[in-house]
C-alpha positions as a printed Julia matrix, in Angstrom:
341×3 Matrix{Float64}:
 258.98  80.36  32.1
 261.33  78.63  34.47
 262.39  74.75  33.74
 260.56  72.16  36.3
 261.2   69.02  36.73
 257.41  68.05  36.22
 254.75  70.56  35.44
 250.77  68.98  36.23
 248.74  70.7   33.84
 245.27  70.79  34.41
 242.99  71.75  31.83
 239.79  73.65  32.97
 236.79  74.99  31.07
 233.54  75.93  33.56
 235.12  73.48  36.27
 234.91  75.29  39.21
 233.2   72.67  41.27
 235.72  70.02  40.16
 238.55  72.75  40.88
 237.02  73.24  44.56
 236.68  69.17  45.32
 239.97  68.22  43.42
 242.73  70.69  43.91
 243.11  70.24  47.77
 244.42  66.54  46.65
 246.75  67.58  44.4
 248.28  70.31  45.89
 248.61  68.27  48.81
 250.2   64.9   47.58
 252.7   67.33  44.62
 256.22  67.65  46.09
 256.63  71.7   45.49
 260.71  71.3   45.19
 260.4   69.3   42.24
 256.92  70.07  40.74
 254.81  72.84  39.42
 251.13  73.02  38.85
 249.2   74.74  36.08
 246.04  75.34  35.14
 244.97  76.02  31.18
 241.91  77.67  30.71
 239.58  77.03  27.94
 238.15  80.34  28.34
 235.33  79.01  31.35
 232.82  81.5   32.21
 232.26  81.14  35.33
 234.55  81.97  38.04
 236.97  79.1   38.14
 240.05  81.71  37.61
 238.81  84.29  40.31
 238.39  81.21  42.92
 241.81  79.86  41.81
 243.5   83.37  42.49
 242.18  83.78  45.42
 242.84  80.2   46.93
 245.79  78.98  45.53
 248.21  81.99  44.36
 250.86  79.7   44.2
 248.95  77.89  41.35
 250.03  79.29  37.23
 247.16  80.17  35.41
 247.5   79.95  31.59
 244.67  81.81  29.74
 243.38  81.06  26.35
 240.82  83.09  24.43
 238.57  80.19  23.5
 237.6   76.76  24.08
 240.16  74.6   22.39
 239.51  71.78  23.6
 241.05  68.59  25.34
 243.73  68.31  22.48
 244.64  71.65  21.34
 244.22  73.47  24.39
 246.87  71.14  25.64
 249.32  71.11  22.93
 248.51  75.47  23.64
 249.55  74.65  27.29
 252.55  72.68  26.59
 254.46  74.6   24.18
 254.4   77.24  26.54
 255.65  75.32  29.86
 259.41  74.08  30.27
 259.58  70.68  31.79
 261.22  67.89  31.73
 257.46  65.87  32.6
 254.35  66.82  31.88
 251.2   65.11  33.39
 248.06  65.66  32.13
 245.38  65.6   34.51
 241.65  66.08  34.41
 239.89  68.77  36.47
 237.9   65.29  38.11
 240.54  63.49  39.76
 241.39  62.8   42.69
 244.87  62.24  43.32
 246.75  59.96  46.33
 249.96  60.06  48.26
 252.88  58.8   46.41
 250.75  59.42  43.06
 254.23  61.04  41.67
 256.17  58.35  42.42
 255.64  57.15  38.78
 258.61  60.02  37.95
 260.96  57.59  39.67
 260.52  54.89  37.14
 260.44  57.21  34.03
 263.51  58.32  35.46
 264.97  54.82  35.45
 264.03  54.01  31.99
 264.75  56.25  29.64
 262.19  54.16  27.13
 259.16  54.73  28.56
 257.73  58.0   27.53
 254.2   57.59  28.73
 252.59  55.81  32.25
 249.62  56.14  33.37
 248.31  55.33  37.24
 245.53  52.62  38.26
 242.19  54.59  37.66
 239.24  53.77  40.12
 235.86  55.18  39.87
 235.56  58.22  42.8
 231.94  57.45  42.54
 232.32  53.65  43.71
 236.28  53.09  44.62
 236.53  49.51  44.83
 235.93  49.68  41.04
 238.46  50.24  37.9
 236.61  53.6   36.02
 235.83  53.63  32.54
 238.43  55.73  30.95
 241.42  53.86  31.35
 240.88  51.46  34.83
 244.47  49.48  34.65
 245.69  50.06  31.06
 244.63  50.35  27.44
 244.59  48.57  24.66
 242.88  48.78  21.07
 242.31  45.27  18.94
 242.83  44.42  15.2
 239.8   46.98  14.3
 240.74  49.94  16.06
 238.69  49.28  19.15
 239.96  50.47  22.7
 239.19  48.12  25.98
 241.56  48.3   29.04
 242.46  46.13  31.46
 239.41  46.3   34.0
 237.58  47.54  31.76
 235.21  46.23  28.34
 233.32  48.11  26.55
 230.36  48.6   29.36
 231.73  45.72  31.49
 233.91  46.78  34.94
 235.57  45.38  36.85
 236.12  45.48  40.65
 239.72  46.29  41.82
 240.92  42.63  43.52
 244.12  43.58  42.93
 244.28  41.09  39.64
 246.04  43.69  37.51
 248.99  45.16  40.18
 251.46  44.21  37.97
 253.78  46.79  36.27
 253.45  46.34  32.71
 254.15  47.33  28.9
 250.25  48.37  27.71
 249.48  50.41  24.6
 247.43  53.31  25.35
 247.74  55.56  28.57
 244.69  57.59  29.39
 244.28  60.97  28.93
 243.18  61.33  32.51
 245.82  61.02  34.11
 248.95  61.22  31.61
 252.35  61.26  32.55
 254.78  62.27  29.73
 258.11  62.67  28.98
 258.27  66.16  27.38
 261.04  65.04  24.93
 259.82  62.01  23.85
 256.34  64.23  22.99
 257.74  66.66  21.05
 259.71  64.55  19.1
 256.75  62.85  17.31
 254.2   65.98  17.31
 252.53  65.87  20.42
 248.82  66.01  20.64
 246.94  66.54  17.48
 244.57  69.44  17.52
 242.86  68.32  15.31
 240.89  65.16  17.44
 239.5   68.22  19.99
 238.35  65.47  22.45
 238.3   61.62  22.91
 241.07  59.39  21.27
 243.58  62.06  21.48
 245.77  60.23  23.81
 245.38  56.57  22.29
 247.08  58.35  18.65
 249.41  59.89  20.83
 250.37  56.75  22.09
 250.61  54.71  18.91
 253.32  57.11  17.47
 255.17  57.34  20.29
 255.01  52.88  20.19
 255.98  53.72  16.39
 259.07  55.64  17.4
 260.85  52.76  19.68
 259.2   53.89  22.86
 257.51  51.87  25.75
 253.86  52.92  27.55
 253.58  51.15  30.9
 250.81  51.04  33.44
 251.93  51.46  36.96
 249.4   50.0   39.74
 251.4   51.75  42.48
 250.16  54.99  42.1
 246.02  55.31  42.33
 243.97  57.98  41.07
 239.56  58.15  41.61
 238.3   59.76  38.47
 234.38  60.97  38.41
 234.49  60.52  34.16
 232.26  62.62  32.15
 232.9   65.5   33.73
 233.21  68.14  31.06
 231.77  66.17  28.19
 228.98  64.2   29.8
 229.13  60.63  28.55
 226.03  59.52  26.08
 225.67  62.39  24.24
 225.84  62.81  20.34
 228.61  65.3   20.85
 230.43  62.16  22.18
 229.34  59.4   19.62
 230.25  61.78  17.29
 233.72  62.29  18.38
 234.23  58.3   19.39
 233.71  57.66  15.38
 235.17  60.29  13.76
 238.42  60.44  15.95
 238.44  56.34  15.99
 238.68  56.59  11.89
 241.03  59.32  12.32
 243.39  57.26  14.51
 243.4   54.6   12.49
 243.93  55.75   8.98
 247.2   58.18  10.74
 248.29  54.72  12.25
 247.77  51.84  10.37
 250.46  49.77   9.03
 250.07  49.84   5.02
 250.0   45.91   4.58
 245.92  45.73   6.28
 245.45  49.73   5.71
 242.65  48.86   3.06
 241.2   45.88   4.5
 240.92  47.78   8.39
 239.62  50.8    7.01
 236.61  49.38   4.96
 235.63  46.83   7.66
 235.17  49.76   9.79
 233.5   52.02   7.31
 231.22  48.75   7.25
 230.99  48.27  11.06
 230.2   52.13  11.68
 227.26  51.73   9.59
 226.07  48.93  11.05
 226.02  50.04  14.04
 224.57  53.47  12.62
 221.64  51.97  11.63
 220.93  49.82  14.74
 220.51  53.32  16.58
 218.07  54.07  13.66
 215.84  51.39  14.0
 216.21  51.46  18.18
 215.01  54.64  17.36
 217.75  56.79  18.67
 217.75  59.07  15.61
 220.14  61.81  16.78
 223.0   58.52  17.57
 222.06  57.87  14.06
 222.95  61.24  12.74
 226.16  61.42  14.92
 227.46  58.52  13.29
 226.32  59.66   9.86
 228.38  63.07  10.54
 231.59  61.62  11.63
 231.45  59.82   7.93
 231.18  62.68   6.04
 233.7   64.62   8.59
 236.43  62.19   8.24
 235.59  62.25   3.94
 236.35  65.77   4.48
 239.28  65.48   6.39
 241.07  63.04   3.82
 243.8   64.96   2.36
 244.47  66.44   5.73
 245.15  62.79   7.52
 246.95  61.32   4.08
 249.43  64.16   5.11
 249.6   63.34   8.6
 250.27  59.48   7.6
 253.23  60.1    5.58
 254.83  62.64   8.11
 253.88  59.52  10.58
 255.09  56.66   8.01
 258.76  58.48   7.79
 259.41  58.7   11.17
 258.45  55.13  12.24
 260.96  52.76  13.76
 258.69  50.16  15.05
 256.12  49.03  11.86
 253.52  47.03  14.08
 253.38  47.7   17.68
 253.16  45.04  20.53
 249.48  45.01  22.49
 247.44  45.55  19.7
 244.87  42.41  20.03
 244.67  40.38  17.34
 241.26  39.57  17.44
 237.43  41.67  17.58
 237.44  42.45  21.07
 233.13  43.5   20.29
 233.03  39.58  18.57
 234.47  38.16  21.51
 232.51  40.12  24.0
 229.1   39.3   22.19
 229.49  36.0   20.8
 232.17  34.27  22.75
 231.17  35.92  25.75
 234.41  37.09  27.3
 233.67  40.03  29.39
 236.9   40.09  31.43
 240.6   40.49  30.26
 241.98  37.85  31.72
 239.75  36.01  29.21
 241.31  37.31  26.0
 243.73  35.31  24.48
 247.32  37.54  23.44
């Protein structure tokens, strides 16, 4: 394949209906002299390729014989595209004018390896949307929040967070990368398949000397949930295991031990409030993603040390310092303009 200056890779599996309502955008608002759009497959079985072919021949098409999910049907995608951006970009978003414009500052500074846009719900668009909103962040425990966003708490879009700034997780959603900068500590890891992927992804590249910035000039409307519908156990599931997988790959060694059993603690906890709120398949979900990430031990204490050689930043800035759920329940702050850096 041909070098681009940015490739948009869209990853598709049974998203026809997404393709139909979201493409239009992006092929509008894409500069073709300078970018490329792709869509990877994750072997869909309904007619998502046939309507793509027909309606947008100028589009590439990358096939794969299964469903690999987010992750590794991604880091599929990528090795086989040449360009000097990626951006990774759900089959649900709506894109706006000037939405590339982030390339200009990644061109500027050659630090910043990841940026993500300001994400507003399509479904109510004076909102921030759940899976990212105006930046992420994780706190001492492992726990994501963004900017606009709290666990279950979001905000509305006043404009309090237009500021361009250093964050520490960009969302999957809409991803712009900086192809070398991936490559160079591993890309995606396969083996998260959905949720989190993005937030480990992030940490290494923080680990390596490299900046992830939010930019609030360039808007995106994401529906969320659109190929893994949110509140299922397929999702708790995930959210645990891949949170305990992120965190023993990432964890500086000096709290390794103390992080990782508060969590084991915490998980069941909160396993057995689904249990007696009878919600008996959360219960199980949680109970799986234990004995998954038990399983997957030896695999991650590889990962770690390939991770631990290669770091040139030991602790990160924008990891909170506190319990971001202790503050939310207890202390009661439910915006993050309340949290204390």
């Amino acid at each position: 394949m041909k070098m681009t200056k940015v490739a948009i890779v869209i990853l598709n599996w049974n998203g026809k209906e997404y393709l139909e309502r979201f493409l239009p955008s992006v092929v509008e608002y894409s500069d073709q002299s300078y970018s490329e759009i792709y869509v990877a497959d994750n072997h869909s079985s309904d007619d998502s390729i046939d309507f793509i072919k027909k309606n947008y021949p100028e589009i590439q098409i990358i096939s794969f014989d299964n469903n690999y999910g987010f992750a590794q049907g991604y880091v599929k995608a990528l090795a086989q595209i040449k360009s000097e951006y990626y951006v990774l970009l759900n089959s649900d978003v709506e894109v706006t004018n000037q939405w590339l414009s982030i390339i200009e500052l990644m061109d500027k500074d050659m630090s910043i390896a990841a940026v993500m846009p300001k994400i507003r719900s399509y479904s109510n668009k004076n909102y921030f949307e759940y899976a990212g909103a105006a930046g992420g962040f994780i706190d001492k425990y492992g726990y994501p929040f963004c900017r606009g966003r709290i666990l279950n708490m979001i905000e509305k879009d006043n404009g309090q967070y237009n500021d361009l700034t250093e964050i520490f997780w960009a969302s999957g959603a809409c991803l712009f990368l900086r192809s070398k900068a991936y490559f160079e500590v591993g890309g995606l890891d396969k083996d998260f398949f959905a949720h989190m992927e993005e937030i480990d992804l992030c940490w290494r590249l923080k680990k390596s000397g490299y900046k992830i910035v939010y930019c609030p000039e360039a808007t995106v409307y994401h529906v969320g949930g659109g190929t893994l519908p949110n509140n299922t156990r397929r999702k708790l599931y995930l959210n645990y295991r891949n949170n305990l997988f992120l965190l023993y790959k990432n964890l500086p060694d000096d709290n390794f031990y103390l992080i990782i059993i508060t969590r084991l603690f915490l998980d069941i906890l909160s396993a057995f409030v689904y249990l007696f709120s009878l919600s008996f398949s959360f219960f199980a979900a949680v109970i799986m993603a234990h004995f998954s990430y038990y399983f997957s031990i030896r695999t991650l204490k590889k990962k770690r040390k390939e991770i631990n050689r290669n770091t040139k930043v030991y602790m990160p800035n924008h990891i909170y310092k506190s319990s971001i759920i202790y503050d939310f329940f207890f202390r009661k702050k439910r915006y993050f303009n309340q949290l204390n850096f």
